[in-house]
C-alpha positions in Angstrom: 78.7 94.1 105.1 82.0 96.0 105.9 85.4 96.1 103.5 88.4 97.2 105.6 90.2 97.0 102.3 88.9 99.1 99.7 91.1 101.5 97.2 88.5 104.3 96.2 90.0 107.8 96.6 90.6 109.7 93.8 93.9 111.1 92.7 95.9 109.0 95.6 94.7 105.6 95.4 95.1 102.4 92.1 92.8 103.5 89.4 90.5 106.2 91.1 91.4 109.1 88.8 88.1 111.4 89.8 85.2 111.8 91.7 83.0 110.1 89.3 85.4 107.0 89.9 84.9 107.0 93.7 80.9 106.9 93.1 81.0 103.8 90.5 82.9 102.2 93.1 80.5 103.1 96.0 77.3 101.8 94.1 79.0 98.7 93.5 79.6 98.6 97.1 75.9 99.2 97.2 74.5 96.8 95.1 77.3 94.1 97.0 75.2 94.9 99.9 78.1 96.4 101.8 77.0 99.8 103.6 80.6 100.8 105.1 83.9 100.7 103.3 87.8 101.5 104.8 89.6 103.3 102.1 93.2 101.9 102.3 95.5 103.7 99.5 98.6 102.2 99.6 102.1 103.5 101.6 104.9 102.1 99.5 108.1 103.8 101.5 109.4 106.4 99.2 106.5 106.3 96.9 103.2 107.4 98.3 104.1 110.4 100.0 100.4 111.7 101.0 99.9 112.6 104.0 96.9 111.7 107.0 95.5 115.0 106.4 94.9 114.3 102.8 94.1 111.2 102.9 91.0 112.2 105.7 90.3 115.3 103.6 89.4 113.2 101.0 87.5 110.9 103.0 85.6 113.5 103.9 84.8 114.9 100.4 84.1 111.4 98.9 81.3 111.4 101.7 79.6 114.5 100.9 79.1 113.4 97.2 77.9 110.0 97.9 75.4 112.0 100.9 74.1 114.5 97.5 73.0 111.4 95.3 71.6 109.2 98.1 74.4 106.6 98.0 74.3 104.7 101.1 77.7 104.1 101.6 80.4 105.3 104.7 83.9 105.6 103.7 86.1 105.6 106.3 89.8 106.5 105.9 92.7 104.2 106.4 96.1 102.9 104.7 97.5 99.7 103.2 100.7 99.5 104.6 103.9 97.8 102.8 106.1 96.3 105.4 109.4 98.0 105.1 112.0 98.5 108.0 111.6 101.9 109.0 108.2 101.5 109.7 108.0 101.9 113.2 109.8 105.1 112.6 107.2 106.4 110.0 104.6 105.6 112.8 105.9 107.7 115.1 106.8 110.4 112.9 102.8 109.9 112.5 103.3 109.2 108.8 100.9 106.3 108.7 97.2 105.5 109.8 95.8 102.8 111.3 91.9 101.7 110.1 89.6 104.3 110.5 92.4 106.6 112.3 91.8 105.9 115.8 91.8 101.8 115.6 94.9 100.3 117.0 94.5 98.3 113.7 97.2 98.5 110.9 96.9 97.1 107.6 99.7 95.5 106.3 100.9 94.2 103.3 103.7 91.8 102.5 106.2 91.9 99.5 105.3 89.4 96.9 108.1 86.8 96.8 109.4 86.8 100.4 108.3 87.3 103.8 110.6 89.5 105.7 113.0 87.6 107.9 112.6 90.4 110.5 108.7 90.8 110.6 108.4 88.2 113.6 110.7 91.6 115.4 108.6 94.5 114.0 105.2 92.6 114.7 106.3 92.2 118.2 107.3 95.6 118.8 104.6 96.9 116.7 102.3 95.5 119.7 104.3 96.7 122.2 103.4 100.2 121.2 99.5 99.1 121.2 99.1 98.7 117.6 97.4 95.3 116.1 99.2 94.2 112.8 96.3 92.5 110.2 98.3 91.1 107.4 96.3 91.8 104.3 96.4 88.9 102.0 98.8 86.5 102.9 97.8 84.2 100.5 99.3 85.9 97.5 102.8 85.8 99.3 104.8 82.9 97.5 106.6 82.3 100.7 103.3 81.7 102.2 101.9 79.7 99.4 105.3 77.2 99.4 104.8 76.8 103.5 101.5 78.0 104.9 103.3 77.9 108.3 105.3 80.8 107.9 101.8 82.3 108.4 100.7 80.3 111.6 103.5 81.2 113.0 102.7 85.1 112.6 99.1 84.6 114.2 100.3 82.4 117.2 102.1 85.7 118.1 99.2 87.8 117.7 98.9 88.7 114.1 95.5 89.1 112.8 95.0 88.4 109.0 92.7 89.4 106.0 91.9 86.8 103.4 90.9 88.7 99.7 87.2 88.0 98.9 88.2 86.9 95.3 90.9 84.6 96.2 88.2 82.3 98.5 85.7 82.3 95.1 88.7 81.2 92.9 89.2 84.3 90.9 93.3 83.8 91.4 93.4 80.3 90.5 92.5 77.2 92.0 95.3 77.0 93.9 94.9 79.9 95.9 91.6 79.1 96.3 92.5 76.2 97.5 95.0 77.4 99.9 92.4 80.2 101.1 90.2 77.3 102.3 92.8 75.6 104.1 94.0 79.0 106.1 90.1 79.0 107.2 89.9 75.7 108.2 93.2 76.3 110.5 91.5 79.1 112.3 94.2 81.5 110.4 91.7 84.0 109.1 90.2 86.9 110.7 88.1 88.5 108.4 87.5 88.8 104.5 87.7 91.8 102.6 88.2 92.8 98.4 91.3 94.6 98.0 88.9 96.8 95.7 89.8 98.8 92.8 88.1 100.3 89.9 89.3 98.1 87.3 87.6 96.8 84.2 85.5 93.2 85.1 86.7 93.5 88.9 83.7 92.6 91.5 83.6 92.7 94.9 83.1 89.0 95.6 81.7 89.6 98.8 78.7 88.8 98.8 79.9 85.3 97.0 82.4 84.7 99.7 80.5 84.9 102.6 77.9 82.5 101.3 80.4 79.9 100.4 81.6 80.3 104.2 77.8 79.5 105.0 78.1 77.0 102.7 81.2 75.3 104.0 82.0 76.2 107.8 78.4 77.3 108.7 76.7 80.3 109.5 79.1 81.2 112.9 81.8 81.4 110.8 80.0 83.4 108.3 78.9 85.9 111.5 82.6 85.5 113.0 84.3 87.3 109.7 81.7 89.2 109.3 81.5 90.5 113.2 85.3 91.0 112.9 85.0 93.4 110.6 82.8 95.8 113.0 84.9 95.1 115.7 88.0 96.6 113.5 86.3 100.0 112.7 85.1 100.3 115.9 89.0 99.2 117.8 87.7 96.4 119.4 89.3 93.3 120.2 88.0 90.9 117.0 87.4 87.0 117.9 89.1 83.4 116.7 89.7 80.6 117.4 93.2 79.2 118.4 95.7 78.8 115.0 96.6 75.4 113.8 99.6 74.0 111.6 98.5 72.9 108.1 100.1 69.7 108.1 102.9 69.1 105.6 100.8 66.6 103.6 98.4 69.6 102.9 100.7 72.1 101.2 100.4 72.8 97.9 103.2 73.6 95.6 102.3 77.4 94.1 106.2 77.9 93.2 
């Protein structure tokens, strides 16, 4: 398996505080099965500062140590983005990386109560310079959770998005869980991935959500989210099918 959204660099990433951290992490990657992982520390404008070079130099060092103890894990470097206004600007002043640097893939993250009543604009011009926005968990947006449309009406114009492994196995609450199955079954999902950090009690889930995929959708859209995931680190276009609307009489109230 691949995780395009994985927080395991030390010193610049959510509870990686050394090396040592970085190779727990990898072995439970390991153990998950998973054999290549997209470290995405977060870019919060004006907080995390860090810049590409760093980010790959670190990459690269993580590598080397999980190469000396046999670890058979590829980290590849990467950002989670939060969506902010100058963002386009921070691109161009190449301030922010896409997934695994050369992808036209960007990973980004919503603010948790809202979703921003210009990101229908910066998505669109965020294509129009080549990029491919992934929004990474939509489903822990409240906006999204009151009306599950918000997000359809992101995809129809060529978002991708990223559900969170533990949200589809419940570990958020039933109603996300819930809510995770019904952005599936509307075709609004593009690949799974675990938001990973090093965290007392936190698992991957991987493994677990891909076989209740099997379980529930069948093993094509098991291989699609899982496929979708190669096709990201590598830059090529990843599949779908066309987006529905959740009809009204499915929403859920999360508010």
């Amino acid at each position: 398996m691949i995780d395009i959204h994985t927080h395991i660099l030390p010193d610049v990433d959510d509870g990686i505080q050394s090396i040592e951290d970085s190779i727990t992490l990898a072995e439970k990657a390991a153990a998950e099965g998973i054999h290549t992982l997209a470290a995405t520390p977060a870019y919060r404008e004006g907080l995390n500062l860090y810049s590409k070079k760093e980010i790959i130099t670190q990459v690269q060092d993580v590598n080397k140590h999980l190469q000396r103890r046999s670890i058979n894990i590829t980290v590849l470097p990467g950002q989670v983005i939060s969506i902010h206004g100058d963002l386009l600007d921070d691109l161009k002043h190449n301030q922010l990386m896409t997934i695994n640097e050369d992808t036209p893939y960007l990973l980004l993250e919503l603010p948790k109560d809202h979703v921003p009543q210009y990101i229908s604009t910066l998505l669109f011009q965020l294509q129009m310079e080549g990029y491919i926005p992934i929004i990474a968990q939509p489903e822990h947006n409240e906006q999204v959770q009151h009306n599950p449309n918000v997000l359809y009406s992101l995809i129809k114009n060529g978002a991708k998005a990223q559900l969170a492994s533990g949200s589809l196995c419940g570990k958020y609450g039933k109603k996300i869980k819930k809510l995770s199955h019904q952005l599936i079954e509307a075709n609004l999902v593009h690949l799974i991935a675990s938001d990973m950090k090093l965290e007392k009690k936190r698992k991957f889930y991987m493994k677990e959500a891909f076989q209740l995929i099997k379980k529930s959708y069948g093993p094509d859209m098991e291989e699609q989210l899982a496929y979708n995931a190669r096709l990201v680190i590598e830059g090529e276009p990843i599949v779908g099918d066309l987006p529905e609307h959740i009809k009204k009489r499915k929403f859920i109230s999360i508010l």
